[in-house]
C-alpha positions as CSV (number, residue, x, y, z in Angstrom):
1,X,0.0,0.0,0.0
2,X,1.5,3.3,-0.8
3,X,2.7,5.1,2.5
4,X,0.4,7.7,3.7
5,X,3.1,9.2,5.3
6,X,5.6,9.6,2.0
7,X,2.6,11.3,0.1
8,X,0.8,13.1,2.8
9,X,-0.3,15.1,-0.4
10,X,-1.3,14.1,-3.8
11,X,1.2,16.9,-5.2
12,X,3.6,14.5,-4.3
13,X,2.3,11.2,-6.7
14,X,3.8,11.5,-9.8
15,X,1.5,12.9,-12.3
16,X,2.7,10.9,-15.7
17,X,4.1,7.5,-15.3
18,X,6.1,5.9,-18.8
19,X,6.9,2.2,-18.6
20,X,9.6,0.3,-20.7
21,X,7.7,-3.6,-20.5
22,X,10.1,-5.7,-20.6
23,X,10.6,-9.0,-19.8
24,X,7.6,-11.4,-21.9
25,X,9.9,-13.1,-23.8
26,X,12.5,-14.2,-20.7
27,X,9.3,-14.9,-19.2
28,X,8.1,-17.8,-21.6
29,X,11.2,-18.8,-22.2
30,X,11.8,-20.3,-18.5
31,X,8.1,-22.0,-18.8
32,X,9.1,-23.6,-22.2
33,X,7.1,-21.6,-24.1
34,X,7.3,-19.0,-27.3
35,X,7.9,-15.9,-27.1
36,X,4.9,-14.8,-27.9
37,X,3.1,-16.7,-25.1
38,X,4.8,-13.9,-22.8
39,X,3.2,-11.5,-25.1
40,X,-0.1,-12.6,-24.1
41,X,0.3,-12.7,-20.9
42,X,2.0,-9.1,-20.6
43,X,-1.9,-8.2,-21.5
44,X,-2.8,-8.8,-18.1
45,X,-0.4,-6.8,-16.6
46,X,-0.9,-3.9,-18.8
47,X,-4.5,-4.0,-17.0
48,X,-3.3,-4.0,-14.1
49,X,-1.4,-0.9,-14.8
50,X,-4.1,1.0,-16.0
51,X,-6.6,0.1,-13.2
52,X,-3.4,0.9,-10.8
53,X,-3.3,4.3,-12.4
54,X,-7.2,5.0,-12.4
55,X,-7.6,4.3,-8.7
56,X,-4.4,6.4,-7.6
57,X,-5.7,9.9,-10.1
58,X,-2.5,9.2,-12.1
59,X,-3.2,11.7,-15.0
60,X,-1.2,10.4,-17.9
61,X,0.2,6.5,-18.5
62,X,2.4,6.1,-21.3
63,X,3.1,2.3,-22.1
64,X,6.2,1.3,-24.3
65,X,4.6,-1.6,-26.6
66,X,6.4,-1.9,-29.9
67,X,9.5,0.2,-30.7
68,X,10.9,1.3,-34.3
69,X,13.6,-1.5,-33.6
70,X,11.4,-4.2,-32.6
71,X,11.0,-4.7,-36.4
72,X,14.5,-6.6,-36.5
73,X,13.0,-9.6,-34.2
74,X,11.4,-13.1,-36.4
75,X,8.5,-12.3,-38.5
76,X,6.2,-14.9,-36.7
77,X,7.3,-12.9,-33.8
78,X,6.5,-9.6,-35.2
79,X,3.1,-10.9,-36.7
80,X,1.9,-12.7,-33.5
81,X,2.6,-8.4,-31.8
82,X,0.4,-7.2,-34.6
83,X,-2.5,-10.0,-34.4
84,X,-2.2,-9.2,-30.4
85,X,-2.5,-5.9,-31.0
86,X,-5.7,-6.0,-32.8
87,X,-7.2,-8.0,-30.3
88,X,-6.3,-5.8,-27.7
89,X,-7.8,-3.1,-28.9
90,X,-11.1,-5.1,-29.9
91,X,-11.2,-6.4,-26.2
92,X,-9.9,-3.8,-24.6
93,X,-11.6,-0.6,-25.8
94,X,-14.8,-0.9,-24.8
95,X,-13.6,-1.2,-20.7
96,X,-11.2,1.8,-21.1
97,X,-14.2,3.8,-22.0
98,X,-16.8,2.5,-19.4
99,X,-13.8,3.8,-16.6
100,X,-13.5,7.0,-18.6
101,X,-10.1,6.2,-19.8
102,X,-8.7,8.5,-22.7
103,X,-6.7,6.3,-25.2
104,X,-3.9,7.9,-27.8
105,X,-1.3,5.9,-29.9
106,X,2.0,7.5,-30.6
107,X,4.6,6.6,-33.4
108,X,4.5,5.7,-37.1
109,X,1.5,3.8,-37.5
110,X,1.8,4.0,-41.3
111,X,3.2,1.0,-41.5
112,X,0.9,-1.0,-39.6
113,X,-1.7,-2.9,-41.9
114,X,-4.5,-1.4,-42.7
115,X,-6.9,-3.4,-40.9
116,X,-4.5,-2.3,-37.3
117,X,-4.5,1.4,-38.1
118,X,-8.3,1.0,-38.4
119,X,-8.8,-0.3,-35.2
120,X,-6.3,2.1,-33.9
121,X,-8.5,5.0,-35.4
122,X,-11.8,3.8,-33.9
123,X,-10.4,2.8,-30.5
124,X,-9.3,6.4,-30.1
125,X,-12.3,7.9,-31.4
126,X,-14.2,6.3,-28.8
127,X,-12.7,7.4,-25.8
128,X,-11.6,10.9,-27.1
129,X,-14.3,12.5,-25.3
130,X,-13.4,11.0,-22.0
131,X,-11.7,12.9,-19.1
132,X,-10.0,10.6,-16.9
133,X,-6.4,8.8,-17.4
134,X,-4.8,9.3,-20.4
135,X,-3.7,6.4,-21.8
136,X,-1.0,6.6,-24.1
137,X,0.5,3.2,-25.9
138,X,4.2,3.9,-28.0
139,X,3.5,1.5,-31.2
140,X,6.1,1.8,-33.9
141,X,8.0,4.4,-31.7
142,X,11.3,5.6,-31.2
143,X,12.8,8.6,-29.4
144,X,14.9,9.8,-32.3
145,X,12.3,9.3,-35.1
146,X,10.1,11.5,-32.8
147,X,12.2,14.2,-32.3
148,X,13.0,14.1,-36.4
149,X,9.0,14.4,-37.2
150,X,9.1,17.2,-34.7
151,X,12.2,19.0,-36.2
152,X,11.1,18.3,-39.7
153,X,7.4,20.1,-38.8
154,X,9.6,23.2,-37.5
155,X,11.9,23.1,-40.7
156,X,8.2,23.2,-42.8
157,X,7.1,26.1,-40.8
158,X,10.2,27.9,-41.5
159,X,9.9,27.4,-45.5
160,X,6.3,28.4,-45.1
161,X,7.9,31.7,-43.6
162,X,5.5,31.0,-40.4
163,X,8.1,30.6,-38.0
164,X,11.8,32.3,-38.0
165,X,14.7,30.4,-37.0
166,X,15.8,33.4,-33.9
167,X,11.8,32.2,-32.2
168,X,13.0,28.3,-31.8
169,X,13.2,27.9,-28.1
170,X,12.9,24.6,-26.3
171,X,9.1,25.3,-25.7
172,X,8.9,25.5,-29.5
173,X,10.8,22.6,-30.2
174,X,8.6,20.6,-26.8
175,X,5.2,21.3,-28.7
176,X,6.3,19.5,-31.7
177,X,7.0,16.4,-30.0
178,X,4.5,13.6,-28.8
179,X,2.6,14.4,-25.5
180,X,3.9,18.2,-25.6
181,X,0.0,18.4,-24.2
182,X,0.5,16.6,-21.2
183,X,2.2,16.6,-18.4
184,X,5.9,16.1,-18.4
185,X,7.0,12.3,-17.5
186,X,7.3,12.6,-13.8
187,X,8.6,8.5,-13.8
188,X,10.1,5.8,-15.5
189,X,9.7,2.5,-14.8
190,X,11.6,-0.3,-16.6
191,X,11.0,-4.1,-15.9
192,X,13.3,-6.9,-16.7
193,X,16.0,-6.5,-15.1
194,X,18.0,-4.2,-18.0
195,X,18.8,-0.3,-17.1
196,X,18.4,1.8,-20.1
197,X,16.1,4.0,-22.0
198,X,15.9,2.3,-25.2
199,X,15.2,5.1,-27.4
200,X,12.3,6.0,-25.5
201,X,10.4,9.3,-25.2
202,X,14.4,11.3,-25.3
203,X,13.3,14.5,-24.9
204,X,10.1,13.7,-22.4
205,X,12.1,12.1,-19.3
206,X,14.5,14.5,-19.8
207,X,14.2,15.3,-15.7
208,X,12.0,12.2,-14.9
209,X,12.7,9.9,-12.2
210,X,14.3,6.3,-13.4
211,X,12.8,3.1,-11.2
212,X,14.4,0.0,-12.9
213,X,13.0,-3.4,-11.4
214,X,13.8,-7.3,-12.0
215,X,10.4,-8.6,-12.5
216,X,9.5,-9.7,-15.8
217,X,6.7,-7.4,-17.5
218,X,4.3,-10.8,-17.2
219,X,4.6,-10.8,-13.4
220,X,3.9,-7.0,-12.8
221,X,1.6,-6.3,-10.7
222,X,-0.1,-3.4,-8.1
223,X,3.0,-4.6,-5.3
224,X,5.3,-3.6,-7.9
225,X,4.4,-0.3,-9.0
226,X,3.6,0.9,-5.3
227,X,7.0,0.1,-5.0
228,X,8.2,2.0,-7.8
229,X,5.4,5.1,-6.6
230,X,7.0,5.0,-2.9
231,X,10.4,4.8,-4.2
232,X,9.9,8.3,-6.5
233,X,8.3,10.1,-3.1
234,X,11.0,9.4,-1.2
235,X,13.2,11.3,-3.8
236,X,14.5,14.7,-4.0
237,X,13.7,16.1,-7.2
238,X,16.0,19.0,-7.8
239,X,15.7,19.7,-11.6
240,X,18.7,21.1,-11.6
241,X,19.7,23.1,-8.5
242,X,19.8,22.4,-4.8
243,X,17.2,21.4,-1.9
244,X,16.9,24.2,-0.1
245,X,19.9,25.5,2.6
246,X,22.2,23.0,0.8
247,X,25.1,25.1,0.0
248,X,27.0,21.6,-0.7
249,X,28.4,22.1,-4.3
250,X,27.9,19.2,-6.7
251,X,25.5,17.9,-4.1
């Protein structure tokens, strides 16, 4: 249970929560299965996430599901992603928006099949009217491709003579990137056991708080992320400078 007395107030719950899910294929692995078995049963812990997130007023969940790089893994491996995918969203959906959940995709879904970037497209139609968590899932994403679309829409609003170069700031440069509309990632959870970023959301975490566990993405669970939740308000978060009356340089 998260500790009343480490969040005495809610300003001090993190307010956007990114997780790397790692893990599903380690995690089938050591029951003899495929890969892809994992992938099915990372599902469940995805929902378990999201209803973690409702019932502690979270306001923004980003989930890493496919990356820009996961492309390079078997084809029956990618296929089986994609097939899941779909029936995620089929299954899925219609819960998300009974508990007022607000869904997004982020990434290059262009090269998803058609039939995926249709069910993408009336997933988050359905829930864009809803006001509670927003629910973001990375498909197709990578950190640098996202900061490329963003520099490439500045470029075009420079040639359009819409923008001059001297008014780029990094506000400018935030609101062409991917969740510029939400809150900045206050955490960063990675399961699995590995400790980096993975091209993930580069220019969002840039002051978030990193929480990197063992447990395989299969095996996550509401113990886990109040774990990860009491461990970030037990943290000084100095963006930068210095707690207060700490004259300790470096410190």
């Amino acid at each position: 249970m998260i500790s009343s007395s480490d969040c005495n107030s809610l300003l001090t719950l993190p307010r956007h929560v990114a997780i790397i899910m790692d893990g599903n294929g380690r995690w089938a692995k050591q029951r003899g299965k495929l890969r892809v078995f994992g992938h099915r049963a990372g599902v469940k812990a995805v929902r378990v996430a999201v209803s973690f997130s409702v019932k502690h007023n979270i306001e923004s969940l980003t989930l890493y599901a496919f990356s820009s790089e996961n492309w390079n893994r078997p084809q029956q491996e990618v296929s089986s992603l994609m097939e899941l995918f779909v029936f995620a969203l089929d299954n899925e959906v219609k819960s998300l928006h009974k508990h007022n959940v607000k869904l997004s995709v982020i990434g290059d879904i262009s090269r998803f099949s058609s039939r995926l970037q249709e069910r993408i497209r009336r997933s988050v139609e359905l829930t864009a009217g809803n006001t509670g968590l927003q629910l973001n899932i990375a498909a197709n994403y990578g950190g640098r491709w996202d900061l490329a679309q963003g520099v490439k829409q500045i470029a075009e609003k420079i040639r359009a003579n819409e923008l001059e170069p001297e008014e780029i700031t990094e506000a400018t440069v935030g609101s062409f990137i991917n969740l510029s509309e939400q809150p900045e990632v206050d955490l960063v959870i990675r399961t699995g056991g590995e400790h980096r970023i993975s091209n993930f959301l580069l220019w969002q975490i840039a002051y978030a708080e990193l929480y990197f566990t063992d447990i395989l993405w299969p095996d996550f669970d509401e113990t886990v992320f109040e774990g990860a939740i009491n461990a970030f308000v037990k943290r000084e978060r100095r963006f930068g400078g210095t707690i207060p009356d700490d004259a300790e340089v470096g410190s």
